[in-house]
KOLVO-809159 format. One line per field, with one value per atom (N, C-alpha, C): y, z, x; atom name. Coordinates in steps of 0.02 Angstrom, whole numbers, plus 50000, padded with zeros to 5 digits. Layout:
<atoms>
north <- c(Y ...)
up <- c(Z ...)
east <- c(X ...)
atom <- c(CA ...)
</atoms>
This chain:
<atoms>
north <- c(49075 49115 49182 49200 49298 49271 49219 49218 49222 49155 49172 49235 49295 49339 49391 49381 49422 49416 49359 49313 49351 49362 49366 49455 49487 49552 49605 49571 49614 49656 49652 49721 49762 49750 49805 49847 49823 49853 49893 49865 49895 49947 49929 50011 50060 50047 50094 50130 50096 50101 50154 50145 50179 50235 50246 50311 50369 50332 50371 50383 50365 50377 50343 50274 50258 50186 50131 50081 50035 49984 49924 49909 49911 49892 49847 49769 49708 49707 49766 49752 49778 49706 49704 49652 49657 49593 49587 49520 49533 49467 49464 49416 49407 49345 49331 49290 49321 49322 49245 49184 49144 49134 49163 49189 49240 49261 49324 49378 49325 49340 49386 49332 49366 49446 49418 49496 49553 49555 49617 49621 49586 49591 49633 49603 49639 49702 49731 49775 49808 49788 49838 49859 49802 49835 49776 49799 49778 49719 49653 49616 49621 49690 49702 49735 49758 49778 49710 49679 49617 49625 49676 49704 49746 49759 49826 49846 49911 49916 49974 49961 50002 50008 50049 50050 49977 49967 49895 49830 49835 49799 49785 49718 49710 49657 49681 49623 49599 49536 49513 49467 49465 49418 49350 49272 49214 49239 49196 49214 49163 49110 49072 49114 49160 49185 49230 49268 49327 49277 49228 49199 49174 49134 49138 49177 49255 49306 49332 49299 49328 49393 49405 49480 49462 49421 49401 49455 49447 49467 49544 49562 49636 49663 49640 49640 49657 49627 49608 49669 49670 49736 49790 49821 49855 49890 49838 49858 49844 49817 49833 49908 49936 49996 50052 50037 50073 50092 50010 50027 50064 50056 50095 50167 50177 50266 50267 50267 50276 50274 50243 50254 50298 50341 50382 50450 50453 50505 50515 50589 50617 50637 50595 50603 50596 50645 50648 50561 50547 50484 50491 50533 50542 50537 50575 50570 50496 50463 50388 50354 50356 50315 50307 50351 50392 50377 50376 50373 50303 50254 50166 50159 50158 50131 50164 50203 50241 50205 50207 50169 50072 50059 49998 49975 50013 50018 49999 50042 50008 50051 50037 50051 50077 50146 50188 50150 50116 50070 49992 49977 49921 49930 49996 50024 50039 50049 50090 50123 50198 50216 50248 50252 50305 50294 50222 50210 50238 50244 50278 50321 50362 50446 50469 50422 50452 50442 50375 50375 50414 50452 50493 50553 50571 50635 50629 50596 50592 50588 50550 50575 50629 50686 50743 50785 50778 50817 50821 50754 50736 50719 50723 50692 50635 50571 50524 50555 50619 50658 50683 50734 50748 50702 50639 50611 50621 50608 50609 50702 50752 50780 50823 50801 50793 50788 50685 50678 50690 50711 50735 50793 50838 50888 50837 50784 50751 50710 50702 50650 50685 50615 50616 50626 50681 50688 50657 50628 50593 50638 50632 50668 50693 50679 50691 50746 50729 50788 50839 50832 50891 50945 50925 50953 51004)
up <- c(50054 50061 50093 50055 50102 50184 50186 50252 50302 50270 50304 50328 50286 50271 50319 50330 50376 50437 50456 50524 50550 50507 50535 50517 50477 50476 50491 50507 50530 50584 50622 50681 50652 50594 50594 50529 50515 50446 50501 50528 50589 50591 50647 50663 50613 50565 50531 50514 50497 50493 50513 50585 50658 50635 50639 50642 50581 50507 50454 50454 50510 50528 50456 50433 50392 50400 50386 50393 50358 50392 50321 50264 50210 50133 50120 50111 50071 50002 50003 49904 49864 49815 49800 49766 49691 49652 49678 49681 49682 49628 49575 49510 49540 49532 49570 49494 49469 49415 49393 49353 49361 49333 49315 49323 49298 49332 49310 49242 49202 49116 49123 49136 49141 49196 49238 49298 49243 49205 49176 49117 49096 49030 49059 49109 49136 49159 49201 49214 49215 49164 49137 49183 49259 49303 49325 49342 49368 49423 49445 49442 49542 49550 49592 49647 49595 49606 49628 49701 49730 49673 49663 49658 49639 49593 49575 49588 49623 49627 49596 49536 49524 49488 49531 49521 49552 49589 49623 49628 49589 49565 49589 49607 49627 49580 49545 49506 49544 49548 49587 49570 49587 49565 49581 49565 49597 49658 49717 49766 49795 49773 49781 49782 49718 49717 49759 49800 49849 49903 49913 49973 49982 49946 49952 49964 49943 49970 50036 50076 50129 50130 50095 50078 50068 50053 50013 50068 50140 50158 50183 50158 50161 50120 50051 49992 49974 50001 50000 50031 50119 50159 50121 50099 50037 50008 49962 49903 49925 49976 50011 50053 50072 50087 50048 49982 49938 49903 49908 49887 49937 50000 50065 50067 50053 50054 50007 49936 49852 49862 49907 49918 49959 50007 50056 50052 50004 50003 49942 49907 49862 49855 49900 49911 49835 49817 49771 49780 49724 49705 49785 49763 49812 49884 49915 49984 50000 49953 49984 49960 49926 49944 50009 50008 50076 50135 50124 50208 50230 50159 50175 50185 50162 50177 50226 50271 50323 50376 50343 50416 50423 50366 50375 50404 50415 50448 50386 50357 50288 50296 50294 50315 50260 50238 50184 50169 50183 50204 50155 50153 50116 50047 50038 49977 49930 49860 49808 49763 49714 49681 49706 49673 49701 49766 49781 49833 49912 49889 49941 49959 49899 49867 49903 49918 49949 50010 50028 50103 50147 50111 50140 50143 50091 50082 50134 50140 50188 50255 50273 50332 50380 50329 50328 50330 50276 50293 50343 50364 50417 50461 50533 50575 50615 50632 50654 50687 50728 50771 50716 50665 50605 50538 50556 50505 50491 50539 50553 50503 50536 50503 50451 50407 50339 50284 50322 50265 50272 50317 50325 50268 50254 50209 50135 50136 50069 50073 50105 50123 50066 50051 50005 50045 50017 50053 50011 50053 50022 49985 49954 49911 49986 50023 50079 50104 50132 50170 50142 50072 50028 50014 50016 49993 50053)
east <- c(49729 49789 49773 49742 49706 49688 49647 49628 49700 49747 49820 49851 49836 49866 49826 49731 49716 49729 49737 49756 49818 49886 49948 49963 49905 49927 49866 49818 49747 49740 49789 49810 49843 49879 49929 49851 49857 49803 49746 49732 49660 49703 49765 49803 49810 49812 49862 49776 49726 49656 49631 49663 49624 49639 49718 49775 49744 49725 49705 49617 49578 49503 49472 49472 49458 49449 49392 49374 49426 49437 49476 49424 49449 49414 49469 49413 49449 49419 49382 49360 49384 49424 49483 49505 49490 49535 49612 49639 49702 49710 49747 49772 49849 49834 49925 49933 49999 50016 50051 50055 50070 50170 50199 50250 50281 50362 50358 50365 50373 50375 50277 50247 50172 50160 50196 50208 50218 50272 50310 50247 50230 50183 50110 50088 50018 50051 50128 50124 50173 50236 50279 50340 50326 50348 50430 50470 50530 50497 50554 50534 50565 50604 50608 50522 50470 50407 50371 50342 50303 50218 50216 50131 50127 50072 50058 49990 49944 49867 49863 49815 49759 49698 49661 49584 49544 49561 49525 49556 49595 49652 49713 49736 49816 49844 49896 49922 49978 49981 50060 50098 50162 50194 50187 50195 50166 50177 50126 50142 50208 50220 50273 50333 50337 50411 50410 50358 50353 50386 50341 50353 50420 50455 50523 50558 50540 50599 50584 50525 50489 50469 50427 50393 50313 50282 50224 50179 50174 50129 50140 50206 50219 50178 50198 50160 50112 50057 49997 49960 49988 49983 49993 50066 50075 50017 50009 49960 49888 49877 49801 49790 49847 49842 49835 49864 49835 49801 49729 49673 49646 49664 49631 49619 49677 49714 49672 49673 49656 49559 49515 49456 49439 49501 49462 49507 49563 49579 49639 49616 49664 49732 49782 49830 49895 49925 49974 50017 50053 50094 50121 50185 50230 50235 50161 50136 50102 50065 50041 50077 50139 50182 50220 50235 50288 50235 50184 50125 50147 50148 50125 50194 50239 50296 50322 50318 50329 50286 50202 50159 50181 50226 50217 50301 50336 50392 50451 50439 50509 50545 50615 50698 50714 50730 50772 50822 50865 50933 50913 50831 50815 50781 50783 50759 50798 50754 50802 50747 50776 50743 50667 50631 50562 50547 50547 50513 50557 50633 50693 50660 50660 50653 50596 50520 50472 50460 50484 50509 50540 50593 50620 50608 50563 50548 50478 50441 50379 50415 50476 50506 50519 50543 50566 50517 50451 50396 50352 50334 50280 50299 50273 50299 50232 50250 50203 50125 50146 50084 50049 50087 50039 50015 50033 49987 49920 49875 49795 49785 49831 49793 49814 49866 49908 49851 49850 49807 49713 49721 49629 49621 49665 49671 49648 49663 49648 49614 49548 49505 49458 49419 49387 49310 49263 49222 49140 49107 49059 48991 48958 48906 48857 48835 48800 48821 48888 48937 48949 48964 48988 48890 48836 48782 48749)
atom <- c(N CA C N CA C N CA C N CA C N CA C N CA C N CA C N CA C N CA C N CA C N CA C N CA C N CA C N CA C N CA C N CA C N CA C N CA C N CA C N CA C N CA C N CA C N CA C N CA C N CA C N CA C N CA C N CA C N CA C N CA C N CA C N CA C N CA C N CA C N CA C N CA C N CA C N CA C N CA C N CA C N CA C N CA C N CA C N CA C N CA C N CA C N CA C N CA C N CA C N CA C N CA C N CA C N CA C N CA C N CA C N CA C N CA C N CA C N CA C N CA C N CA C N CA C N CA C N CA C N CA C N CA C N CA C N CA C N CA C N CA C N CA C N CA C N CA C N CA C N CA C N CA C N CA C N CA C N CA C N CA C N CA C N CA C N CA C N CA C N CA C N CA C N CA C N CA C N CA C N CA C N CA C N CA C N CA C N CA C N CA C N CA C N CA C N CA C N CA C N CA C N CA C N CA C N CA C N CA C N CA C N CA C N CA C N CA C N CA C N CA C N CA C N CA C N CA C N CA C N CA C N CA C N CA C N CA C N CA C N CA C N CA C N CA C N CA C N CA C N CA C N CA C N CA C N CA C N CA C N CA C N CA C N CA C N CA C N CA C N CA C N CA C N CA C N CA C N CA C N CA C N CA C N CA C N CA C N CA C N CA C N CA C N CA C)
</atoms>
């Protein structure tokens, strides 16, 4: 299934890669949840939520029921970008939310609730030219560099 998933979304992940000066990282449990009674139990989360990542971690909903609503490999992209962001830089809730759903082209118009709220507010703040160096301000700097 992942291989499927690098095949049909591995340019956009490279790009978005390139744009934030940061390598792709596939290391990365992802637990695809076997239904969604189990989704809400591992993660508390609305059933409107595909995935949840953290700390190395992606919990998700079957991927069957993603895939039926045609999202699975939004999804996936999604919450692989946020182990991405989350290993190379200290960016607040609000701002790497607002970065990924902004770099991954999501419509204010198909949203609701936080995820509207930071979309739009990362709209308003940033503009596409200042991404690179937004979030360079919150790059995580390695033990070498920092000594």
């Amino acid at each position: 299934m992942v291989s499927g998933f690098l095949r049909t979304r591995l340019e956009e992940l490279v790009r978005i890669c390139d744009l934030l000066g940061v390598e792709p990282n596939f290391d990365v449990l992802i637990v695809e949840c076997e239904t969604l009674s189990e989704f809400y139990q591992l993660t508390g989360r609305a059933y409107v939520i595909g995935a949840v990542y953290s700390k190395g971690i992606i919990v998700s909903q079957p991927f069957e029921v993603l895939r039926s609503k045609g999202v699975l490999e939004d999804v996936l992209l999604h919450e692989l970008l946020h182990h991405i962001v989350s290993l190379n830089f200290d960016l607040p809730d609000r701002m790497q939310e607002g970065l990924i759903l902004y770099l991954t082209g999501a419509k204010p118009q198909k949203l609701s609730g936080r995820h509207k709220e930071y979309l739009l507010w990362f709209m308003r703040e940033v503009s596409y030219e200042e991404i690179p160096l937004v979030v360079d301000r919150y790059r995580r700097r390695s033990d070498i560099e920092s000594r």
